[in-house]
C-alpha beads as a LAMMPS data file, in Angstrom:
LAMMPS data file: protein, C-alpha beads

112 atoms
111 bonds

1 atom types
1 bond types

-500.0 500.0 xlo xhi
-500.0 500.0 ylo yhi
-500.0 500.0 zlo zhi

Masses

1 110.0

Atoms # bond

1 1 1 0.000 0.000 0.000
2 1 1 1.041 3.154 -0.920
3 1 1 1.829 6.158 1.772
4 1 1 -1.490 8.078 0.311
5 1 1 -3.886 4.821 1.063
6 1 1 -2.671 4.434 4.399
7 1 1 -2.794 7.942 5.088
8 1 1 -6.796 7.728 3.954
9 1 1 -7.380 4.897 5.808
10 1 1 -5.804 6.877 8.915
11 1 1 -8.422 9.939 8.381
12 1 1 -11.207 7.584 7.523
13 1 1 -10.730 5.637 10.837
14 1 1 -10.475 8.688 13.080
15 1 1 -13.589 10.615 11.374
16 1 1 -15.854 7.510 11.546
17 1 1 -14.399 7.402 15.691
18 1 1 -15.513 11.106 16.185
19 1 1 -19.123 10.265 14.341
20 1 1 -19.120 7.817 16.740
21 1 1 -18.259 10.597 19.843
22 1 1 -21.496 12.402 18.414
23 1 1 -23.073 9.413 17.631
24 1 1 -23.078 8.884 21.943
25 1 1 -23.396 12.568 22.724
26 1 1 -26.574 12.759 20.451
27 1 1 -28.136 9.335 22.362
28 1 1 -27.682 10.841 25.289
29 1 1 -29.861 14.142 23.934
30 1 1 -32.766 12.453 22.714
31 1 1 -32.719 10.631 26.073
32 1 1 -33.140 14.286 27.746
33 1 1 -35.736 15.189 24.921
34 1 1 -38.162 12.542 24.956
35 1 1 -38.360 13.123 29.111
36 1 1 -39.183 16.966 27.685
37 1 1 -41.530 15.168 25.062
38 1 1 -43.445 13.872 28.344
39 1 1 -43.655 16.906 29.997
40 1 1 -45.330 18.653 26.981
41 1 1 -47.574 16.025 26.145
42 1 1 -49.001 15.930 29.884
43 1 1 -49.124 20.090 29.953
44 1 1 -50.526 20.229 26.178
45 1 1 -53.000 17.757 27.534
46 1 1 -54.314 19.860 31.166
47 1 1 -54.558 23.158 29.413
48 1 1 -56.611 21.540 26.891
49 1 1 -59.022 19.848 29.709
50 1 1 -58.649 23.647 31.192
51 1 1 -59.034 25.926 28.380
52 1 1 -60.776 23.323 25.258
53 1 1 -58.106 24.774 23.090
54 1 1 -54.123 23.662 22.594
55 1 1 -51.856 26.156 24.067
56 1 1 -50.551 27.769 20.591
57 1 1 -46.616 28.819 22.279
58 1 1 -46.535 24.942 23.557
59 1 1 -47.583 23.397 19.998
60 1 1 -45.049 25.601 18.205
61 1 1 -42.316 23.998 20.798
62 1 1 -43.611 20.660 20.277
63 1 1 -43.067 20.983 16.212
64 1 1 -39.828 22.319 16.797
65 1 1 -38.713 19.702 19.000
66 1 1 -40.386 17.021 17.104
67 1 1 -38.262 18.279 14.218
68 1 1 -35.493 17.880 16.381
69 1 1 -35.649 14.370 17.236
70 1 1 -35.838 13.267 13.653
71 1 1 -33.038 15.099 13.081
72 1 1 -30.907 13.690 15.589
73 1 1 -32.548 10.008 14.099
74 1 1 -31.528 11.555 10.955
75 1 1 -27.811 11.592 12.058
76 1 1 -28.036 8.057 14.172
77 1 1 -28.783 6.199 11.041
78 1 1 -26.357 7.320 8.909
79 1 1 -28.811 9.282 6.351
80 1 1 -27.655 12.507 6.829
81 1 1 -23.738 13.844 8.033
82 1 1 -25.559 17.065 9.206
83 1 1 -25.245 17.394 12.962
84 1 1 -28.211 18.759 14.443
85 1 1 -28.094 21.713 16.881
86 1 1 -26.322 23.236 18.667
87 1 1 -24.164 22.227 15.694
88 1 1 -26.913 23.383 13.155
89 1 1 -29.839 25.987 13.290
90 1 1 -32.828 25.022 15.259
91 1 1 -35.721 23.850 13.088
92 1 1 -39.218 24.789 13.531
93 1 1 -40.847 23.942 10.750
94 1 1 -41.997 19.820 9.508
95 1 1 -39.032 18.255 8.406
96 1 1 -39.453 18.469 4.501
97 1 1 -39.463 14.524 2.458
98 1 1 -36.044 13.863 0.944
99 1 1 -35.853 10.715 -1.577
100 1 1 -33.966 7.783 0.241
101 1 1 -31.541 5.573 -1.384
102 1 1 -34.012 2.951 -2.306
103 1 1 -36.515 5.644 -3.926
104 1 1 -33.512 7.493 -6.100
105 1 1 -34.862 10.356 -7.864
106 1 1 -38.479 9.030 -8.106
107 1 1 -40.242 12.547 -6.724
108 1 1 -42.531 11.986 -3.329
109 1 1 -45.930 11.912 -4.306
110 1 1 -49.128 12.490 -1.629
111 1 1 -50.916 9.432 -1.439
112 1 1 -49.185 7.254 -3.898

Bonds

1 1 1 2
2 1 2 3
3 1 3 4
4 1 4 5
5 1 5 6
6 1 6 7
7 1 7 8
8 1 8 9
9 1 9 10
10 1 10 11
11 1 11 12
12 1 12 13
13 1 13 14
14 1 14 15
15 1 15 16
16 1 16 17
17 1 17 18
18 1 18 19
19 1 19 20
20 1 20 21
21 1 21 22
22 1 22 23
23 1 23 24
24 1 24 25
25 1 25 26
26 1 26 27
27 1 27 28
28 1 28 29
29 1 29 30
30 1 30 31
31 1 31 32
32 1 32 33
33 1 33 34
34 1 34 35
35 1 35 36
36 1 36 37
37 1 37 38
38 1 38 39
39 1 39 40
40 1 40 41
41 1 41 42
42 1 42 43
43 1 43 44
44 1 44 45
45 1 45 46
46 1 46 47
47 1 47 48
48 1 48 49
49 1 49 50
50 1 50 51
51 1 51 52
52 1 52 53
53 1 53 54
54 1 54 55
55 1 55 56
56 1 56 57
57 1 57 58
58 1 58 59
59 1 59 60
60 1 60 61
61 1 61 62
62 1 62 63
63 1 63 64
64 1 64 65
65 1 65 66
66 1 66 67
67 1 67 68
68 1 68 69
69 1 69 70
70 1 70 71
71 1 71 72
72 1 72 73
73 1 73 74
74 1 74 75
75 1 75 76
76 1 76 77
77 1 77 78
78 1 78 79
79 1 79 80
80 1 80 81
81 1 81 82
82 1 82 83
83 1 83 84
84 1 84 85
85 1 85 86
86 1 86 87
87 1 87 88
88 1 88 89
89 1 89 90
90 1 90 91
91 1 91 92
92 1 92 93
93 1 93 94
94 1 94 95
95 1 95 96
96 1 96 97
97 1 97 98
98 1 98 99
99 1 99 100
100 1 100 101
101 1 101 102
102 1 102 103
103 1 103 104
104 1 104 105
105 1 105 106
106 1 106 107
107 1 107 108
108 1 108 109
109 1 109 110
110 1 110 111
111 1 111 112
């Protein structure tokens, strides 16, 4: 093997060791977020008993963290090498369909 190969196998190994570092760091965040998931879910649900109307503040939150935890699946699966925040903007908005591998550049169709 050349000096070049081994030096890309070197680089390889230590980028696919610090995914991995992120990899445990963003495990340990969804942990944290689900728990707030909870906490939402049983406040979203008592000011609805209170009020017969969701809490509009708490529903925006609950998108945006929603959005967050697909992200961070995102990541943990290998389809995207975009960390999530705080290493990338905070999403509020419905994560928007992107073709997989297995649907190539077939374009995402409602109901079909």
């Amino acid at each position: 093997m050349s000096e070049e190969n081994n030096q890309a196998i070197t680089n390889h190994n230590e980028d696919i060791w610090k995914r991995g570092l992120y990899m445990l760091l963003f495990l340990l965040i969804i942990g944290i977020a689900k728990g707030i998931v909870f906490a939402v879910t049983v406040i979203q649900f008592i000011l609805v008993v209170i009020n017969k109307s969701p809490n509009q503040p708490l529903q925006k939150f609950g998108q945006g963290l929603s959005t967050y935890l697909y992200d961070i699946t995102q990541f943990l699966v290998f389809n995207t090498e975009n960390k999530p925040f705080p290493f990338d903007d905070w999403h509020n908005a419905p994560p928007r369909h992107e073709p997989s591998v297995l649907e190539g550049d077939m374009e995402y169709q409602d109901g079909q």
